[in-house]
NUTORTOR-691266 format. One record per atom (N, C-alpha, C, O, CB): residue number from 0; residue in one letter; atom name; x, y negated, z. Coordinates in steps of 0.02 Angstrom, whole numbers. Glycine has a CB too. Layout:
<sites>
    k  r   a      xx      yy      zz
  NUM  A  CA       X       Y       Z
...
</sites>
This chain:
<sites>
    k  r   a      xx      yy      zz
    0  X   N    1106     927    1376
    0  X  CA    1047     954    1344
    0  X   C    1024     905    1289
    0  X   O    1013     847    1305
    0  X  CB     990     965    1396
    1  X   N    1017     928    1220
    1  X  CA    1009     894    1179
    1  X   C     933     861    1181
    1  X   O     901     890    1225
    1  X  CB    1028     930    1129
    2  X   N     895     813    1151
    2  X  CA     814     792    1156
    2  X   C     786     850    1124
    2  X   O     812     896    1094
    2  X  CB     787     718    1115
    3  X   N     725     836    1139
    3  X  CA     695     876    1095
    3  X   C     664     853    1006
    3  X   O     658     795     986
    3  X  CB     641     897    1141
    4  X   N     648     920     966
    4  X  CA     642     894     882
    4  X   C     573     860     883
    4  X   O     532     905     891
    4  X  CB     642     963     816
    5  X   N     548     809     879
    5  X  CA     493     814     853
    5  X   C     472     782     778
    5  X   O     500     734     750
    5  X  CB     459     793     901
    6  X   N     413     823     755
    6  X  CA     391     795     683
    6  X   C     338     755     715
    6  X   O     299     779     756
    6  X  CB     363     853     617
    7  X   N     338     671     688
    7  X  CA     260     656     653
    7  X   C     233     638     577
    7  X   O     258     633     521
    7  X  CB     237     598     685
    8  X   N     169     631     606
    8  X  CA     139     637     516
    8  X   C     110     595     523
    8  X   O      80     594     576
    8  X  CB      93     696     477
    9  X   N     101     535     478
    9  X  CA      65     495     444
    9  X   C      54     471     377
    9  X   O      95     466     331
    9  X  CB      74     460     465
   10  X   N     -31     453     379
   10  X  CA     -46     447     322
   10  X   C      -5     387     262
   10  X   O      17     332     277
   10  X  CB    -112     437     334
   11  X   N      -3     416     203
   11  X  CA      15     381     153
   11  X   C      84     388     153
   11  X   O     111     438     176
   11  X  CB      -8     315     154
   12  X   N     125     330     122
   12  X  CA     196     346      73
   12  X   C     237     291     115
   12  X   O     213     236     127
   12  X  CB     192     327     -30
   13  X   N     288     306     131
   13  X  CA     352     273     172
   13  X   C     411     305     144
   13  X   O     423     365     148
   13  X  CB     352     286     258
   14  X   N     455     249     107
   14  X  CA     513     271      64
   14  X   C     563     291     119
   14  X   O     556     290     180
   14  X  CB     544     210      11
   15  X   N     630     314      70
   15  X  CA     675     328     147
   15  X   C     710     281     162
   15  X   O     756     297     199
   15  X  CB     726     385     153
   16  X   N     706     209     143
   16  X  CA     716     149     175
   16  X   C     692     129     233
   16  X   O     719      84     266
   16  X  CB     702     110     141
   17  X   N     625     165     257
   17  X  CA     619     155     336
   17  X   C     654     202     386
   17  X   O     640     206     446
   17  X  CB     547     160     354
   18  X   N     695     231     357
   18  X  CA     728     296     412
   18  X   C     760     247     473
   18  X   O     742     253     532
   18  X  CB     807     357     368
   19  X   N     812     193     450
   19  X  CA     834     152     481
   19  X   C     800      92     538
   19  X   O     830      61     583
   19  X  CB     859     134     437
   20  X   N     748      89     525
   20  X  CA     695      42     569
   20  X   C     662     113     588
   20  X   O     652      94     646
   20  X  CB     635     -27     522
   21  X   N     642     166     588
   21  X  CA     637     214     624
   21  X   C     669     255     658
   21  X   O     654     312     676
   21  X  CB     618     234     604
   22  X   N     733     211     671
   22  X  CA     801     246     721
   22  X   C     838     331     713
   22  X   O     856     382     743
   22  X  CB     768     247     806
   23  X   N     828     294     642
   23  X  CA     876     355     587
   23  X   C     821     416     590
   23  X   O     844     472     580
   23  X  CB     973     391     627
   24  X   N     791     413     595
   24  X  CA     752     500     579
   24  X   C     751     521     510
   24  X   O     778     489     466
   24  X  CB     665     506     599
   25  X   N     725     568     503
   25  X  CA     743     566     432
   25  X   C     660     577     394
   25  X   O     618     607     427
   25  X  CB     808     635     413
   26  X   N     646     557     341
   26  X  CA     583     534     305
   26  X   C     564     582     266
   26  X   O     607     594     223
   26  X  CB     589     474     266
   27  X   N     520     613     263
   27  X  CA     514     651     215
   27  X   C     433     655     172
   27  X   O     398     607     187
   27  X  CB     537     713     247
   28  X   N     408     692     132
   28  X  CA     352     680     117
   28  X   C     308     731      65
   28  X   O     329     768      20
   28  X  CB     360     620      97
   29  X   N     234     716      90
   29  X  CA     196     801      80
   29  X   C     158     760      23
   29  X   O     150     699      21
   29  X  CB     133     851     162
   30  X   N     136     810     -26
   30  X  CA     116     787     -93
   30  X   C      42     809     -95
   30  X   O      26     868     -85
   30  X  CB     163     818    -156
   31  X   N      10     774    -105
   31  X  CA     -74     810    -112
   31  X   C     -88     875    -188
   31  X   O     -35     895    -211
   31  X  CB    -140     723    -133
   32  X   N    -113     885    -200
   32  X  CA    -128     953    -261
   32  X   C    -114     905    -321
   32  X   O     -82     930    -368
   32  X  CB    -227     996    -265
   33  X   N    -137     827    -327
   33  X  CA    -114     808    -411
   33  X   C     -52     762    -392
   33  X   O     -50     712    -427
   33  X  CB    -183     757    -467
   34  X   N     -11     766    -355
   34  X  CA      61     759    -354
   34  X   C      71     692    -346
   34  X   O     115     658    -372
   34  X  CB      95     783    -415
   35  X   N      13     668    -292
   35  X  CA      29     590    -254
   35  X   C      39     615    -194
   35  X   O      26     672    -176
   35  X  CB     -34     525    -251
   36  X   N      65     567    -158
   36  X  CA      92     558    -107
   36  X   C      40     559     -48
   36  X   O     -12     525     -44
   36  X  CB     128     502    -115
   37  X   N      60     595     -13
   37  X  CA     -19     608      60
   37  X   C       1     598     114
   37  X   O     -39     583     159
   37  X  CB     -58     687      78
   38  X   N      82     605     129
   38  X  CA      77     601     206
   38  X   C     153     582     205
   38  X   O     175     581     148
   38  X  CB      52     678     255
   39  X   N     196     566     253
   39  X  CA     272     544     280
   39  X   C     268     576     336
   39  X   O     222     561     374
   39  X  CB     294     463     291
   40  X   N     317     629     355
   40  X  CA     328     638     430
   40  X   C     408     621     436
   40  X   O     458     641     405
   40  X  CB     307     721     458
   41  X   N     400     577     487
   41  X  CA     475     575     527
   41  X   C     475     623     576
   41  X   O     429     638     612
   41  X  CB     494     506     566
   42  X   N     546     652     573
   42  X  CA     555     709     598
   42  X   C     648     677     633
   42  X   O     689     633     619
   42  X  CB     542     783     527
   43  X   N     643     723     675
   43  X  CA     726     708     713
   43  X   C     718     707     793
   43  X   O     665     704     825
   43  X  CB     765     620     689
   44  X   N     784     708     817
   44  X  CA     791     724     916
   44  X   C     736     665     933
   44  X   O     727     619     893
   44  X  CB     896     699     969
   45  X   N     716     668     966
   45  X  CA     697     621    1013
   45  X   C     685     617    1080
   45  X   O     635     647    1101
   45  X  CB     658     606     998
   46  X   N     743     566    1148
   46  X  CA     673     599    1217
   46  X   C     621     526    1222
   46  X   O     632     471    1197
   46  X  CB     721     620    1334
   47  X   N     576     544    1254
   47  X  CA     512     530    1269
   47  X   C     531     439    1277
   47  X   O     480     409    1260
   47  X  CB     480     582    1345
   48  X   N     568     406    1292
   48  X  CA     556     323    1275
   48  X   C     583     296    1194
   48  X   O     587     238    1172
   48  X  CB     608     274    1338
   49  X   N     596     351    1165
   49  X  CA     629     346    1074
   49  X   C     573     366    1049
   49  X   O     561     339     995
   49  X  CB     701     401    1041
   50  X   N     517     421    1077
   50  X  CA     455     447    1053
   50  X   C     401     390    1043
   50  X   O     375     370     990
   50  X  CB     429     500    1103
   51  X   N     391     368    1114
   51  X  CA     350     309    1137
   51  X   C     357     223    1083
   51  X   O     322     172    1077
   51  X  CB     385     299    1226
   52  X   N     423     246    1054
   52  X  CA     443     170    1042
   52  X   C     411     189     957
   52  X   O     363     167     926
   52  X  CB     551     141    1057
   53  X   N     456     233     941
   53  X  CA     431     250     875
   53  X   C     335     247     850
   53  X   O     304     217     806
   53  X  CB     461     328     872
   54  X   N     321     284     893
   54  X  CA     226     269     896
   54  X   C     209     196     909
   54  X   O     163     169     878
   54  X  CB     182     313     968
   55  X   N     240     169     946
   55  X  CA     248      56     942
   55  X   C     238      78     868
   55  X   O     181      94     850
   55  X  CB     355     -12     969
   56  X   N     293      80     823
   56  X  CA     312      43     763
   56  X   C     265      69     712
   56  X   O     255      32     664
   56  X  CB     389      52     743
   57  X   N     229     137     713
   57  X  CA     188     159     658
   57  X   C     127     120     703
   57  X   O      75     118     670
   57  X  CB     185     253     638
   58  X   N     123      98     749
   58  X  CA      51      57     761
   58  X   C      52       8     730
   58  X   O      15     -12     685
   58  X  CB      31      35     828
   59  X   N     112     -23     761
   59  X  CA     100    -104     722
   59  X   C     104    -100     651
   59  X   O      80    -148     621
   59  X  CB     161    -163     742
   60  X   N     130     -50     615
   60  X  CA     127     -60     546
   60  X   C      47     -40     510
   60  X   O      38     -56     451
   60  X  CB     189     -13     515
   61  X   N     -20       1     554
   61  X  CA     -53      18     550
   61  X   C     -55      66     508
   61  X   O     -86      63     455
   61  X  CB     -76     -15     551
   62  X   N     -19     121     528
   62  X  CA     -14     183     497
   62  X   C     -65     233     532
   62  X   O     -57     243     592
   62  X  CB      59     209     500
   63  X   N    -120     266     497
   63  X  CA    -147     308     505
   63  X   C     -85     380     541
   63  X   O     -42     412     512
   63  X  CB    -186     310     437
   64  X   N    -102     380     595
   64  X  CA     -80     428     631
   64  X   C    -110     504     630
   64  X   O    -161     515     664
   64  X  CB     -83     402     687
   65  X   N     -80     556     592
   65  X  CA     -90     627     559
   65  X   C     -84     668     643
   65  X   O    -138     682     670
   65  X  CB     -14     652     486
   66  X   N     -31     682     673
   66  X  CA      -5     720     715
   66  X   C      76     709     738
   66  X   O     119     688     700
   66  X  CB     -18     782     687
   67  X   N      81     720     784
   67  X  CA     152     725     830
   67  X   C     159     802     831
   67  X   O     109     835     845
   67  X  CB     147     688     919
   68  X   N     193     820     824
   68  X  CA     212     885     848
   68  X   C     310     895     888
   68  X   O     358     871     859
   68  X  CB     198     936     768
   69  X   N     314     923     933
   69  X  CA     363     951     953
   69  X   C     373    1010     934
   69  X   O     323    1046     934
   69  X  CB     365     948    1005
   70  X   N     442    1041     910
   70  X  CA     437    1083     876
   70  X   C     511    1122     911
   70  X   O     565    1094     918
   70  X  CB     427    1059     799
   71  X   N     495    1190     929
   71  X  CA     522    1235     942
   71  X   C     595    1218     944
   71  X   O     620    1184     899
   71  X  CB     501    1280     904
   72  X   N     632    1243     999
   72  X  CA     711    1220     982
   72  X   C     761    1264     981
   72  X   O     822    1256     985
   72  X  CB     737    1173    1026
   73  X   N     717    1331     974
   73  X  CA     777    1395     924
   73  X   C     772    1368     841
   73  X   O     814    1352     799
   73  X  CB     735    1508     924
   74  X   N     719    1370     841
   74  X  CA     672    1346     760
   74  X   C     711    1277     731
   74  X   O     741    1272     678
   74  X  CB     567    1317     779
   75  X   N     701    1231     779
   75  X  CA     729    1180     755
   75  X   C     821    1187     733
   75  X   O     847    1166     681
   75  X  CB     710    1129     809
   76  X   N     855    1223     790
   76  X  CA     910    1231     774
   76  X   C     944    1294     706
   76  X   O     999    1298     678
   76  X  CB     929    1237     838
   77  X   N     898    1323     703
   77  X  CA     888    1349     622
   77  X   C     884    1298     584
   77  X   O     927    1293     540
   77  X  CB     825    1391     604
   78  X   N     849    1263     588
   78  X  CA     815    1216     525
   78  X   C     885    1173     514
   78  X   O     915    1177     461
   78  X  CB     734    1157     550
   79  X   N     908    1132     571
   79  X  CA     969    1119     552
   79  X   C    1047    1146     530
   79  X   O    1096    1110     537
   79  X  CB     971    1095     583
   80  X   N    1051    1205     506
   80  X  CA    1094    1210     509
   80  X   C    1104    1209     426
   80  X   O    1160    1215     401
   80  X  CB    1109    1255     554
</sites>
């Protein structure tokens, strides 16, 4: 059984040079209406002590924490394909 997908969101701009210190997820990023940068969600499998560890690392970096979401895993396996 594969983990499950989850997205999080946090505030502000994280290049995709942290994918790798974020245990490969992949980085992506939401643009506010005049075309700065508003949010980073790492998104990718995770089970629950890769979840836990990841939320460590946006603490200690003091990243405003947006939302966690788990996300559907018909949905998700659409998304990847």
């Amino acid at each position: 059984m594969n983990a499950p997908r989850y997205e999080i969101q946090v505030q502000g701009y994280l290049g995709e040079g942290w994918s790798e210190w974020f245990e490969g997820l992949a980085v992506s990023h939401v643009t506010d209406g005049r075309g700065a940068y508003a949010r980073t969600i790492l998104s990718g499998r995770m089970d629950q002590a890769m979840l836990h560890g990841v939320l460590m690392r946006i603490c200690s970096l003091g990243l405003p924490l947006i939302s966690v979401c788990g996300t559907d895993d018909e949905q998700a396996t659409l998304d990847e394909r």
